[in-house]
Phi, psi and omega in degrees: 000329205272329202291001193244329172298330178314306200268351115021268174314287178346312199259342216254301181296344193267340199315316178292325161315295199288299144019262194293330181260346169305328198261001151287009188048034180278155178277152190282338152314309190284309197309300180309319161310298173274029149221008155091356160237160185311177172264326165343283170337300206281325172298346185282322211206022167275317212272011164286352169240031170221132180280133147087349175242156201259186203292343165303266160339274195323330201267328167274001162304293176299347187268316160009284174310321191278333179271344185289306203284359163256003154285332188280346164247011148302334218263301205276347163320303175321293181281089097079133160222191176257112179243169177253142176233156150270147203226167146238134204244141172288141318132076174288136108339144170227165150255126140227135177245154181053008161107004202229149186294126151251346165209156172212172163192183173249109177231188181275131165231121176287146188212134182247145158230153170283126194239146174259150170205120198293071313250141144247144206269332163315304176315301176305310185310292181316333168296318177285331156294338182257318191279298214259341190091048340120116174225139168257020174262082203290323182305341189295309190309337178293312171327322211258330170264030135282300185285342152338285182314314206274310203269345145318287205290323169299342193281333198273002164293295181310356177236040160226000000 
């Protein structure tokens, strides 16, 4: 028993941690590991530190940052966007004195360019199937209130 109250303790003292790396999309696996209990354990006792919601709930709570920012970069994978990067170049250099090379070398030159990264059309579809019911099959739909209908009527054979 005190050996469960240990792990407990563990998960309880880690807890501002533990947060911190859900909402940072660490796997619940790396968290149990890097703090020495199973991941059972931790699912057993994460959710003594929110009342009323169980270990599930707490982990999506805590996921919350991690899943806003990968819609938001999903969203913008879709429409196409711009970044601007940094790049570097070699650079020859001269000295002239008197109308004459007197020195010369080479350096490194920091540069920026604007890179276009073009809309994916996968990204968008999957955003329109979770977001809007986006089906790109139309006949499925017929299919799936047809098969619906067939199946309303067996259940309404069967209770009689």
């Amino acid at each position: 028993m005190a050996l469960n109250n240990s792990k407990k303790d563990i998960v309880l003292e880690n807890m501002e941690k533990i947060k911190e790396w859900i909402g940072q999309g660490v796997s619940m696996g790396t968290i149990a590991k890097t703090i020495g209990v199973s991941k059972t354990t931790l699912y057993k006792h994460i959710a003594d530190t929110e009342q009323g919601l169980n270990s599930l709930d707490t982990v999506k709570k805590y996921r919350e940052p991690a899943v806003e920012k990968l819609e938001n970069t999903m969203y913008q994978s879709a429409c196409g966007y711009e970044r601007t990067v940094k790049k570097y170049a070699k650079v020859k250099r001269c000295m002239y004195e008197n109308g004459k090379k007197s020195e010369e070398w080479e350096e490194m030159v920091e540069y920026e360019e604007t890179q276009y990264f073009p809309p994916d059309t996968t990204a968008g579809i999957f955003l329109l199937k979770n977001w809007a019911g986006y089906m790109n099959e139309p006949a499925t739909v017929g299919i799936r209130k047809k098969e619906l209908e067939l199946r309303e009527k067996q259940v309404d054979a069967q209770m009689w």
